[in-house]
mmCIF file as gemmi writes it, N, C-alpha and C atoms, coordinates in Angstrom:
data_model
loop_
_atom_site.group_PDB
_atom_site.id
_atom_site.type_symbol
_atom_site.label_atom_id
_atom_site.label_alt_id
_atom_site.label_comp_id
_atom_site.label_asym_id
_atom_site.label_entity_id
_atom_site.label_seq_id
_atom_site.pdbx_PDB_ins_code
_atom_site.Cartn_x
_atom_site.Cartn_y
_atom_site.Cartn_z
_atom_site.occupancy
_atom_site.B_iso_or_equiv
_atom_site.pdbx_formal_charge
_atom_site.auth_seq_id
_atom_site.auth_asym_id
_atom_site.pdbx_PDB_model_num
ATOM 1 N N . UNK Axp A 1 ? -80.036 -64.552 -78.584 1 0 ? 1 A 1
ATOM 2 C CA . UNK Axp A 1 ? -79.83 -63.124 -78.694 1 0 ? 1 A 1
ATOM 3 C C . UNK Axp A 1 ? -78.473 -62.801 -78.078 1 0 ? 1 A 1
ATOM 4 N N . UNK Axp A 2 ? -77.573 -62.093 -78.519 1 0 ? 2 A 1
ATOM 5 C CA . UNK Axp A 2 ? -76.427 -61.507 -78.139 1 0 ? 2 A 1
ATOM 6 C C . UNK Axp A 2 ? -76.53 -60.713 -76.992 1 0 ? 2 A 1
ATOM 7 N N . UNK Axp A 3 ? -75.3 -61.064 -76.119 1 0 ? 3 A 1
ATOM 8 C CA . UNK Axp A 3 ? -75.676 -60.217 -74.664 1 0 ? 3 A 1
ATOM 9 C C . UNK Axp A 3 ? -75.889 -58.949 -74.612 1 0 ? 3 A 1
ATOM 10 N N . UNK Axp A 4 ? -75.542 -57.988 -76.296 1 0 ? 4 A 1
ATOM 11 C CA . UNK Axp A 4 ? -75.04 -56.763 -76.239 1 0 ? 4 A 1
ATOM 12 C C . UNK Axp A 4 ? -76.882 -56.249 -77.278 1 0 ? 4 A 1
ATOM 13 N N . UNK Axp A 5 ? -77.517 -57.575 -77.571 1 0 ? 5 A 1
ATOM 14 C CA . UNK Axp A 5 ? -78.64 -56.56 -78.191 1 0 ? 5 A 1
ATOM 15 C C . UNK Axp A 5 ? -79.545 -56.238 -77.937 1 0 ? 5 A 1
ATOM 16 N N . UNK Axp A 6 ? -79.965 -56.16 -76.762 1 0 ? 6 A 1
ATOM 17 C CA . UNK Axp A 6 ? -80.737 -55.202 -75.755 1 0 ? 6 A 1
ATOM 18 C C . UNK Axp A 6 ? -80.456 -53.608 -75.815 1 0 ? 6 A 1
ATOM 19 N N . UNK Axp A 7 ? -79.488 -53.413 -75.665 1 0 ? 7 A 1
ATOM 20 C CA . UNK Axp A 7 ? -78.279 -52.299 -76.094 1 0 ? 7 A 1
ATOM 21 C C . UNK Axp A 7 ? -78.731 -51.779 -77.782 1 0 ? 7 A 1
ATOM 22 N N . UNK Axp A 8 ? -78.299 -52.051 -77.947 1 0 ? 8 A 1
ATOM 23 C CA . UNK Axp A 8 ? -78.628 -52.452 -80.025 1 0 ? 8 A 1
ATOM 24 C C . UNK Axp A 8 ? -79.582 -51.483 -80.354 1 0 ? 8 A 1
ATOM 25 N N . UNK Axp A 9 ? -80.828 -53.006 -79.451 1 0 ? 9 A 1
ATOM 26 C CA . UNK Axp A 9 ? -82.061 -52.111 -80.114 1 0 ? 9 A 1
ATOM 27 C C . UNK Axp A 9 ? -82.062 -51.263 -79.49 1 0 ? 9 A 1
ATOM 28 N N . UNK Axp A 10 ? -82.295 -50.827 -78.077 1 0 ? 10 A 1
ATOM 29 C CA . UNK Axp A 10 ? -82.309 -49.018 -77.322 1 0 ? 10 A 1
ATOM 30 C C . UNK Axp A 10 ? -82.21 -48.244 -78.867 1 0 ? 10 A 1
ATOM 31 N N . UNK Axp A 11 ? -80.655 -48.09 -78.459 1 0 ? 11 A 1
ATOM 32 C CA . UNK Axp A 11 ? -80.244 -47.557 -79.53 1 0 ? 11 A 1
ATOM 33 C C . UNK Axp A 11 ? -80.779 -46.897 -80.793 1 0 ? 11 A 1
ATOM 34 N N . UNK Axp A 12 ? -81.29 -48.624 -81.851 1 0 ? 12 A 1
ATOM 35 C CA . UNK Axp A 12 ? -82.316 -48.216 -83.009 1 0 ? 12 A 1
ATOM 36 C C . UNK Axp A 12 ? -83.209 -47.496 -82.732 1 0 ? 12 A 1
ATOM 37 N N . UNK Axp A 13 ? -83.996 -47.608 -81.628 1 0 ? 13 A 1
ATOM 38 C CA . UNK Axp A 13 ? -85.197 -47.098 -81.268 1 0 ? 13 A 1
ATOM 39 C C . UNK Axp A 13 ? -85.063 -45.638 -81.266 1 0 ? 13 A 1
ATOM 40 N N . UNK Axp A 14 ? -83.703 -45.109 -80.494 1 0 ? 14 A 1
ATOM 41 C CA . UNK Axp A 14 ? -83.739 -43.939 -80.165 1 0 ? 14 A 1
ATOM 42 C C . UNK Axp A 14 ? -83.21 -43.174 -81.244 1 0 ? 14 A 1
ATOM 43 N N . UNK Axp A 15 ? -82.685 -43.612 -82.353 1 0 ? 15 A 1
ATOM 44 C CA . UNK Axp A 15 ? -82.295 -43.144 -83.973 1 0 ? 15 A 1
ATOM 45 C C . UNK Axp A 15 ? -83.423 -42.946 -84.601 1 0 ? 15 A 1
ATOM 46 N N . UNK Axp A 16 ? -84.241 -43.943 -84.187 1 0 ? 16 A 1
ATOM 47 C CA . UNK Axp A 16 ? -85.422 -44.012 -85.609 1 0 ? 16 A 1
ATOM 48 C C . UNK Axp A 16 ? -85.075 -45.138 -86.269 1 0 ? 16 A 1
ATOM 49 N N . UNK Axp A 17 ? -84.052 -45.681 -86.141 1 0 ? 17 A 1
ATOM 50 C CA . UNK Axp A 17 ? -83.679 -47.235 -87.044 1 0 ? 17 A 1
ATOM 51 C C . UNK Axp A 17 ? -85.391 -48.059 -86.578 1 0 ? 17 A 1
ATOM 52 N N . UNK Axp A 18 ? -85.44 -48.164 -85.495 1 0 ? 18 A 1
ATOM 53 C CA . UNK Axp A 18 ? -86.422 -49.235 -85.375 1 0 ? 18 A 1
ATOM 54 C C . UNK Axp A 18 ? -87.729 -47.727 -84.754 1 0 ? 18 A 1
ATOM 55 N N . UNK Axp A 19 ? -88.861 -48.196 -85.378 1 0 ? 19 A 1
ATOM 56 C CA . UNK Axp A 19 ? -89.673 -47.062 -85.076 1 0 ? 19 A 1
ATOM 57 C C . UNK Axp A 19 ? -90.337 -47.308 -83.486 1 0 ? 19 A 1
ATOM 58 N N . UNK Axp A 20 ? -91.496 -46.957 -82.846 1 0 ? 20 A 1
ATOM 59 C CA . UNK Axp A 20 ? -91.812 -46.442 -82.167 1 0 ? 20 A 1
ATOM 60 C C . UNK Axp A 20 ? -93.36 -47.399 -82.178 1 0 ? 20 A 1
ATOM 61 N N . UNK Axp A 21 ? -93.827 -46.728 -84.016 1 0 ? 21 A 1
ATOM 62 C CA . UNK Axp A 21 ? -95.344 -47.346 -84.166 1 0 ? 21 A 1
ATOM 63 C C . UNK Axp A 21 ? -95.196 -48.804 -84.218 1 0 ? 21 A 1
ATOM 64 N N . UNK Axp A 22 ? -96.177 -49.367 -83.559 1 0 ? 22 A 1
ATOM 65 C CA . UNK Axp A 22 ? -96.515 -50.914 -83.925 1 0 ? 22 A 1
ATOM 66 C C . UNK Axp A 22 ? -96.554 -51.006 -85.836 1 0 ? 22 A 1
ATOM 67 N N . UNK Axp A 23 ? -95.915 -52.514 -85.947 1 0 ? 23 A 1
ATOM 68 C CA . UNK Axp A 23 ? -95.86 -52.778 -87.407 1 0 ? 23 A 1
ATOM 69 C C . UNK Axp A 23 ? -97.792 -52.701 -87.63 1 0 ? 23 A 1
ATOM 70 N N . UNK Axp A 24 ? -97.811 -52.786 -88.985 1 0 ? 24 A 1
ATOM 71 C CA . UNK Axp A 24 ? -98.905 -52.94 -89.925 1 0 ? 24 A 1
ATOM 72 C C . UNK Axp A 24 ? -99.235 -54.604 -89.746 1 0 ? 24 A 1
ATOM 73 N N . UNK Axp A 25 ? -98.487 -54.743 -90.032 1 0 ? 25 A 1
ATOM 74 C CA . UNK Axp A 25 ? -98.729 -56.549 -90.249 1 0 ? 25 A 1
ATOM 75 C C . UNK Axp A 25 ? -97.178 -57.404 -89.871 1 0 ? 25 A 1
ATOM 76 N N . UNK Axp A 26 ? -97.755 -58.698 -89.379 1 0 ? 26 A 1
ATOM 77 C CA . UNK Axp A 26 ? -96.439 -59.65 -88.777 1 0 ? 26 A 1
ATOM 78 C C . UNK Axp A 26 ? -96.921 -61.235 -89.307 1 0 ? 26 A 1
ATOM 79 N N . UNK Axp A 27 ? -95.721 -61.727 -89.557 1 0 ? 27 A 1
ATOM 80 C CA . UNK Axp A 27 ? -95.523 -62.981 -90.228 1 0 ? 27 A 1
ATOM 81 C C . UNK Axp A 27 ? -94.43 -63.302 -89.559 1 0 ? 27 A 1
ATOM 82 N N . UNK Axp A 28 ? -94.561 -65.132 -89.769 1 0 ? 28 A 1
ATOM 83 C CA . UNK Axp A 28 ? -92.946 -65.321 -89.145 1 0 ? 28 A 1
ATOM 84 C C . UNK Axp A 28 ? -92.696 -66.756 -90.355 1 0 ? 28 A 1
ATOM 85 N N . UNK Axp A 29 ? -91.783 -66.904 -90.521 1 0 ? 29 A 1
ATOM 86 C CA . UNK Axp A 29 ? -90.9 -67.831 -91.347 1 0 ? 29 A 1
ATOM 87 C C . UNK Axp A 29 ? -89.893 -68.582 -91.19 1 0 ? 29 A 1
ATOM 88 N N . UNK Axp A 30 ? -89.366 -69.509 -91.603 1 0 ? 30 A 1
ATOM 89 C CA . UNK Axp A 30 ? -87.866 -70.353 -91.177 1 0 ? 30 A 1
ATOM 90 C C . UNK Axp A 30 ? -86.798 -69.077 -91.852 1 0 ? 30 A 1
ATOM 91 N N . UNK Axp A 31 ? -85.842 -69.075 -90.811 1 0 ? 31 A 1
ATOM 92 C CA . UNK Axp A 31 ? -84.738 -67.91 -91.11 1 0 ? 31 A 1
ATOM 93 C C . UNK Axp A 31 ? -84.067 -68.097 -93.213 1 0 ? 31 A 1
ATOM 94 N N . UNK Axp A 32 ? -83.62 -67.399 -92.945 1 0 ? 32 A 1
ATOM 95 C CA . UNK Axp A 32 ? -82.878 -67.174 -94.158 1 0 ? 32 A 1
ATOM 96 C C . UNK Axp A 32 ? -81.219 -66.651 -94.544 1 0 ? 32 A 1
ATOM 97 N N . UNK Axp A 33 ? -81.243 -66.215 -93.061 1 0 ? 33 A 1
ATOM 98 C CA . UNK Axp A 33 ? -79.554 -66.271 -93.186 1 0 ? 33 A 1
ATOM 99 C C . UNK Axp A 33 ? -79.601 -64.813 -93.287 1 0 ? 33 A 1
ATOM 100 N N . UNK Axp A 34 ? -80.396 -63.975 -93.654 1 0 ? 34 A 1
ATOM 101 C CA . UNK Axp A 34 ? -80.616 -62.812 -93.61 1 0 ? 34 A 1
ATOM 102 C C . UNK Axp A 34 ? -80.559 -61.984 -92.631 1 0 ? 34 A 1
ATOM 103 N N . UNK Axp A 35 ? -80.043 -60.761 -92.328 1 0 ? 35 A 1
ATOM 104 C CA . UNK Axp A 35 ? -79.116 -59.977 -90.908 1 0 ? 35 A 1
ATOM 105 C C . UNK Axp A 35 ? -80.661 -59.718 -90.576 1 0 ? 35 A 1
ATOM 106 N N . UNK Axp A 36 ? -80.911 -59.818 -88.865 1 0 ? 36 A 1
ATOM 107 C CA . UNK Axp A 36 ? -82.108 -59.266 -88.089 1 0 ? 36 A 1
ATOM 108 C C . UNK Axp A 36 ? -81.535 -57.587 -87.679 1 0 ? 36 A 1
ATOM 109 N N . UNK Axp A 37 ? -82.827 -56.743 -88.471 1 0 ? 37 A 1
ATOM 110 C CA . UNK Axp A 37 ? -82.822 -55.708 -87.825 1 0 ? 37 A 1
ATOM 111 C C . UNK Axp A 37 ? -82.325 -55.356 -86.351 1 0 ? 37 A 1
ATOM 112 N N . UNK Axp A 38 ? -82.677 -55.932 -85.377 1 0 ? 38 A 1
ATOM 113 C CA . UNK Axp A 38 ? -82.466 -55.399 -83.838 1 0 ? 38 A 1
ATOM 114 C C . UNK Axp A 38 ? -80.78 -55.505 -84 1 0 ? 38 A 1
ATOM 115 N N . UNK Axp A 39 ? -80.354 -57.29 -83.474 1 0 ? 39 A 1
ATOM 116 C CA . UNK Axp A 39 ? -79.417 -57.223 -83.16 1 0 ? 39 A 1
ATOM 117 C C . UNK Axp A 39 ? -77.926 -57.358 -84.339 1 0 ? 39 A 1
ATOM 118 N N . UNK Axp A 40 ? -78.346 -57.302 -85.587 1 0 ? 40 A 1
ATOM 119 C CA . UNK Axp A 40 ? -77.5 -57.417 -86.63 1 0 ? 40 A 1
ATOM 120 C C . UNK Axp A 40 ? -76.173 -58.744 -86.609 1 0 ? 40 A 1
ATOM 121 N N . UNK Axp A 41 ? -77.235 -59.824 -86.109 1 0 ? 41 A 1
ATOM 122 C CA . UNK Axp A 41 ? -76.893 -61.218 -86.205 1 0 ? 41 A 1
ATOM 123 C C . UNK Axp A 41 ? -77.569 -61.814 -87.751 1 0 ? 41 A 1
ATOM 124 N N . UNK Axp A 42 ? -77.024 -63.037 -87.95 1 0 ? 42 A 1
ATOM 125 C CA . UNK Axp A 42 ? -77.56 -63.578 -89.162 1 0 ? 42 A 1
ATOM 126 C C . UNK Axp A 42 ? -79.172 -64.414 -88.294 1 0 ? 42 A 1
ATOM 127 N N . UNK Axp A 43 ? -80.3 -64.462 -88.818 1 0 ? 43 A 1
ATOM 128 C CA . UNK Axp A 43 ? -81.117 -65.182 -88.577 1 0 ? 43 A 1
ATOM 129 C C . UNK Axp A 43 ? -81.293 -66.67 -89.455 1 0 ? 43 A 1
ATOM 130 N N . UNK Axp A 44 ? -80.609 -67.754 -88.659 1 0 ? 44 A 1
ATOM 131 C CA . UNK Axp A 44 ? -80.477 -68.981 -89.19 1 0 ? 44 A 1
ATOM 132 C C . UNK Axp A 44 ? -81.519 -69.338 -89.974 1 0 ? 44 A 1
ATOM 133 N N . UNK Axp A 45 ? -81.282 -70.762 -90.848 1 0 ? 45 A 1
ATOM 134 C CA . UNK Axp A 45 ? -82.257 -71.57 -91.025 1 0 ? 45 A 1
ATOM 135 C C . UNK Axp A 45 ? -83.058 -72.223 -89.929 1 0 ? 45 A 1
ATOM 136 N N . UNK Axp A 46 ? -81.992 -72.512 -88.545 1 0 ? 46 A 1
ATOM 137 C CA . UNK Axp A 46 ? -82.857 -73.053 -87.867 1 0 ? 46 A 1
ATOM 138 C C . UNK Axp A 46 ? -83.342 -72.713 -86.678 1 0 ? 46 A 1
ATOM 139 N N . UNK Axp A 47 ? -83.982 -70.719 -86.991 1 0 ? 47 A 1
ATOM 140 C CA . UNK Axp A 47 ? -84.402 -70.352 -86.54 1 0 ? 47 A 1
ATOM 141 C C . UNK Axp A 47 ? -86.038 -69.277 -87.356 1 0 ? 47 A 1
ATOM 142 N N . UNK Axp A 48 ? -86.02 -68.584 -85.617 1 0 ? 48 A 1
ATOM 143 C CA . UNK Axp A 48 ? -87.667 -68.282 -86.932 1 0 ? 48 A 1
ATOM 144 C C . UNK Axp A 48 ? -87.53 -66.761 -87.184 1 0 ? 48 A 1
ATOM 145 N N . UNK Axp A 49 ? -87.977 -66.281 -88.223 1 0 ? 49 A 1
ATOM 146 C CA . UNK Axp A 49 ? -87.473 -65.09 -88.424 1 0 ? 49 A 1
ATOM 147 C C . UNK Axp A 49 ? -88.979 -64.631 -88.674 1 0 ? 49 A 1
ATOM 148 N N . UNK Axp A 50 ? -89.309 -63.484 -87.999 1 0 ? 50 A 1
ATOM 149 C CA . UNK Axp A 50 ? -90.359 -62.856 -87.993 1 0 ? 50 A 1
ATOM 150 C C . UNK Axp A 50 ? -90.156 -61.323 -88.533 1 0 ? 50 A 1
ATOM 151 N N . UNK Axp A 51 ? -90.752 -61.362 -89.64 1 0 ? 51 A 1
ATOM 152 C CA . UNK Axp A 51 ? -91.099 -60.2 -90.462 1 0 ? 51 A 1
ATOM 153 C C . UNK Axp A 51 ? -92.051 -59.027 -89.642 1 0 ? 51 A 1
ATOM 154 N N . UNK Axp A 52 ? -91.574 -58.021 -90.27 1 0 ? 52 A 1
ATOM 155 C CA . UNK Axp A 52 ? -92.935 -56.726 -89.877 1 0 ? 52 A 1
ATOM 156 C C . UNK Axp A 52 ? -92.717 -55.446 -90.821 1 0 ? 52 A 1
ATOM 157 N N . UNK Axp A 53 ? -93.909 -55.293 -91.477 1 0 ? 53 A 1
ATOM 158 C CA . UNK Axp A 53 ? -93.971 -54.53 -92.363 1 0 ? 53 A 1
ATOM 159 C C . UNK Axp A 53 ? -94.794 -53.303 -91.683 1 0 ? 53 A 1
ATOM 160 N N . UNK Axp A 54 ? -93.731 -52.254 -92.164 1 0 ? 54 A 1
ATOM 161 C CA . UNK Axp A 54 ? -94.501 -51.147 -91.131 1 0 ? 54 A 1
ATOM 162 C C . UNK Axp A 54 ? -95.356 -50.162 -91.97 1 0 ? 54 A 1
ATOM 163 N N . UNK Axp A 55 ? -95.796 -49.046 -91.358 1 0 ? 55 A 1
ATOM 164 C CA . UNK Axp A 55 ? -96.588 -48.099 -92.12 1 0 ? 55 A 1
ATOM 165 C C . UNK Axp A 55 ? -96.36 -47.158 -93.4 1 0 ? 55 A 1
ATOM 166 N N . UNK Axp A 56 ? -95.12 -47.017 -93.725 1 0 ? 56 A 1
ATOM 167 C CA . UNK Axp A 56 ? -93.905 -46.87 -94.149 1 0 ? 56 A 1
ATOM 168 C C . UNK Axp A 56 ? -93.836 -47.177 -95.303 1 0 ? 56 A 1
ATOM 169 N N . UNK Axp A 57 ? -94.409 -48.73 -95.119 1 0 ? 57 A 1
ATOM 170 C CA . UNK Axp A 57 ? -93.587 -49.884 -96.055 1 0 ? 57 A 1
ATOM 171 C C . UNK Axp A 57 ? -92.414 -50.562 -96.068 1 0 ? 57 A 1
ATOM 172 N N . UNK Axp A 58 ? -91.616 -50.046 -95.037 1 0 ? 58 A 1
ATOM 173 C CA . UNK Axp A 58 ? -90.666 -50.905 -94.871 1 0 ? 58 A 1
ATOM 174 C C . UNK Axp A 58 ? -90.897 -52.037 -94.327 1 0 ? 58 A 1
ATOM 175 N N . UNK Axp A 59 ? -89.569 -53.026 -94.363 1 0 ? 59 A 1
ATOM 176 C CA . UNK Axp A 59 ? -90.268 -53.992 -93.897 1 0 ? 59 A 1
ATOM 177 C C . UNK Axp A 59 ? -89.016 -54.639 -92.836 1 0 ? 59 A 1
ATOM 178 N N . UNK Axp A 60 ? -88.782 -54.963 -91.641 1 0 ? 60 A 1
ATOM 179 C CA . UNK Axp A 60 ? -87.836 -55.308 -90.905 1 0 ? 60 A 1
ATOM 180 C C . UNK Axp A 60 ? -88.08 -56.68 -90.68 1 0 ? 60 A 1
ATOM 181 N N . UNK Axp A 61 ? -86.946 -57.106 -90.012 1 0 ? 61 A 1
ATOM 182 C CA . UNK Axp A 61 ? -86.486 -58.827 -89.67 1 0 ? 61 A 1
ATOM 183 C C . UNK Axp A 61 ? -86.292 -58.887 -88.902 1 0 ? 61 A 1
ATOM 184 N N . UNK Axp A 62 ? -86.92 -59.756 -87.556 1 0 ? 62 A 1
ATOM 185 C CA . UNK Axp A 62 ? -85.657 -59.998 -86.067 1 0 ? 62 A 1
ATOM 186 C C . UNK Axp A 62 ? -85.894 -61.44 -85.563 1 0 ? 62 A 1
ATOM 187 N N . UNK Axp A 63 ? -84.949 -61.584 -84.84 1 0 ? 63 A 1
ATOM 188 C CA . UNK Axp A 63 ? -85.549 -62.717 -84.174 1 0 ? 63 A 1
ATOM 189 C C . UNK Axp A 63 ? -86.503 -62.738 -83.563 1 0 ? 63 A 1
ATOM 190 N N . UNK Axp A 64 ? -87.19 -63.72 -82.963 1 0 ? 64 A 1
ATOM 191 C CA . UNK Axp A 64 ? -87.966 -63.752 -81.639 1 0 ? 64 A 1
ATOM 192 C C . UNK Axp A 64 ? -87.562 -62.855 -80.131 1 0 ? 64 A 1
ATOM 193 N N . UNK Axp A 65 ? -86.591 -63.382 -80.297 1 0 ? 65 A 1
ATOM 194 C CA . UNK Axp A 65 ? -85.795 -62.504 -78.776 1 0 ? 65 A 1
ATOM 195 C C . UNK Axp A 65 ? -85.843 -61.247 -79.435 1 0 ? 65 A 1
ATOM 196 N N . UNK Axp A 66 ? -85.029 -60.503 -80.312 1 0 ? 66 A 1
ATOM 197 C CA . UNK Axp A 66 ? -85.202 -59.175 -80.985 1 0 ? 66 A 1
ATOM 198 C C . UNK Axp A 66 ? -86.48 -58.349 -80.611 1 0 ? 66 A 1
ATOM 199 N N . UNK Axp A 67 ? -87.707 -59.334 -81.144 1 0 ? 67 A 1
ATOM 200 C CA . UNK Axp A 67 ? -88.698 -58.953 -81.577 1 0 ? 67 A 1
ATOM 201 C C . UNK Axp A 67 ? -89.665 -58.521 -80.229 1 0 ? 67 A 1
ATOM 202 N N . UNK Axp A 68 ? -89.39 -59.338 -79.233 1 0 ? 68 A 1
ATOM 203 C CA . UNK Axp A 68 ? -89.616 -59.319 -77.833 1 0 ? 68 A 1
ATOM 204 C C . UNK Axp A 68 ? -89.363 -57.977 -77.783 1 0 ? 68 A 1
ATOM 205 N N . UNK Axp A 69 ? -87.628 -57.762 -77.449 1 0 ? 69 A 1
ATOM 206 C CA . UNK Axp A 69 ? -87.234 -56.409 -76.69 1 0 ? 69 A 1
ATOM 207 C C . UNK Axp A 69 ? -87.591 -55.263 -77.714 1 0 ? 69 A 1
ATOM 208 N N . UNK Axp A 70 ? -87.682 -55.003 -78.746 1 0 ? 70 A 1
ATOM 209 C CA . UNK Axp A 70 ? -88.678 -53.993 -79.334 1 0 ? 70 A 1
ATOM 210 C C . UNK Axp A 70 ? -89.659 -54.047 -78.804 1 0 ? 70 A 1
ATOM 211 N N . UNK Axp A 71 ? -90.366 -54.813 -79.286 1 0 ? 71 A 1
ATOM 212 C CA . UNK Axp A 71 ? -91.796 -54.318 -78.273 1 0 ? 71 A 1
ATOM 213 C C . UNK Axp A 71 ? -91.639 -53.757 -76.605 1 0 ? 71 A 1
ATOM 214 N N . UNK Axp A 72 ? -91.037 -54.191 -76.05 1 0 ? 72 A 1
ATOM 215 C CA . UNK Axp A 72 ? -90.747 -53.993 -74.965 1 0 ? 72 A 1
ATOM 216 C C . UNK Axp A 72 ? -90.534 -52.86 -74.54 1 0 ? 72 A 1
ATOM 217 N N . UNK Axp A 73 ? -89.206 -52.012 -75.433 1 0 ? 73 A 1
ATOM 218 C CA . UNK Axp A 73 ? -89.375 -50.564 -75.583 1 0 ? 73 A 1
ATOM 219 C C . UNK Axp A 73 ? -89.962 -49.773 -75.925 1 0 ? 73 A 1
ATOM 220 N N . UNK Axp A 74 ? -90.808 -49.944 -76.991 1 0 ? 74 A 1
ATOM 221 C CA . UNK Axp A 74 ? -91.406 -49.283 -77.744 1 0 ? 74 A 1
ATOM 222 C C . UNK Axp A 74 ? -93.042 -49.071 -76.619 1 0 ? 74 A 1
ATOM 223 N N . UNK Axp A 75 ? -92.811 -50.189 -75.565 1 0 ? 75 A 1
ATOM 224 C CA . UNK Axp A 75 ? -94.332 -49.487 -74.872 1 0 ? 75 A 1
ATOM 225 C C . UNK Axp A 75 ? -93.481 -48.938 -73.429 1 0 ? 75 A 1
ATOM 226 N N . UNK Axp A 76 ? -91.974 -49.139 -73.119 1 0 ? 76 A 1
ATOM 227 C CA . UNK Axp A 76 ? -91.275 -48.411 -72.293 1 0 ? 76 A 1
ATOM 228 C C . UNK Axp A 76 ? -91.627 -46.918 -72.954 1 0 ? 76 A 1
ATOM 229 N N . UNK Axp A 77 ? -91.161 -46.607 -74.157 1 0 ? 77 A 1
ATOM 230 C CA . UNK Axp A 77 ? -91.385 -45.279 -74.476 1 0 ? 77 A 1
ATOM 231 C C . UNK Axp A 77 ? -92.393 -44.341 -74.81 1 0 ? 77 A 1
ATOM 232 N N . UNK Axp A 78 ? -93.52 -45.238 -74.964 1 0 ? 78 A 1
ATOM 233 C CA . UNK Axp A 78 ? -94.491 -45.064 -75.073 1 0 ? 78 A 1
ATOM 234 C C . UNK Axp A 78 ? -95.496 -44.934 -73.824 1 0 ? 78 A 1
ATOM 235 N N . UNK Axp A 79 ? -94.974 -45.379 -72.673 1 0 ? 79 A 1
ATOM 236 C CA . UNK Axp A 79 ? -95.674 -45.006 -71.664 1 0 ? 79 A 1
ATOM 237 C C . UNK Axp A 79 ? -96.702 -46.01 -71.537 1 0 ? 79 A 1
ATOM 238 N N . UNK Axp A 80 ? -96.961 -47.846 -72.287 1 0 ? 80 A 1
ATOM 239 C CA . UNK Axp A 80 ? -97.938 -48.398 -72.217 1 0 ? 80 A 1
ATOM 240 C C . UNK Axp A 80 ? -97.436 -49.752 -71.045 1 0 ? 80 A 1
């Protein structure tokens, strides 16, 4: 994780980029090279890229580390 995407996500969180509600459903996969939502790094092949499809229907990408500090905030802001 980049030293600066801790920062990042805040940020998303506090836009609405990254929501608030827990996803619907989570999967994780070998990366794809495809940009992770949080920190807008590429998520390698030889890493794991964990999906979350939210209520929405959207559906976001982060790393592991990413995926950590979302949650992390999201029950900072949430008061859990």
């Amino acid at each position: 994780m980049p030293p600066d995407a801790p920062g990042r996500i805040r940020a998303k969180v506090e836009d609405g980029r990254l929501p608030l509600e827990p996803p619907a459903r989570v999967w994780a996969e070998n990366g794809t090279q495809g940009k992770c939502d949080g920190c807008d790094e590429p998520i390698t092949v030889s890493q794991v890229h964990y999906e979350f499809v939210l209520a929405d229907g959207r559906t976001l990408q982060l790393h592991l580390a990413c995926a950590r500090e979302w949650g992390a905030e999201r029950r900072r802001r949430r008061g859990v």
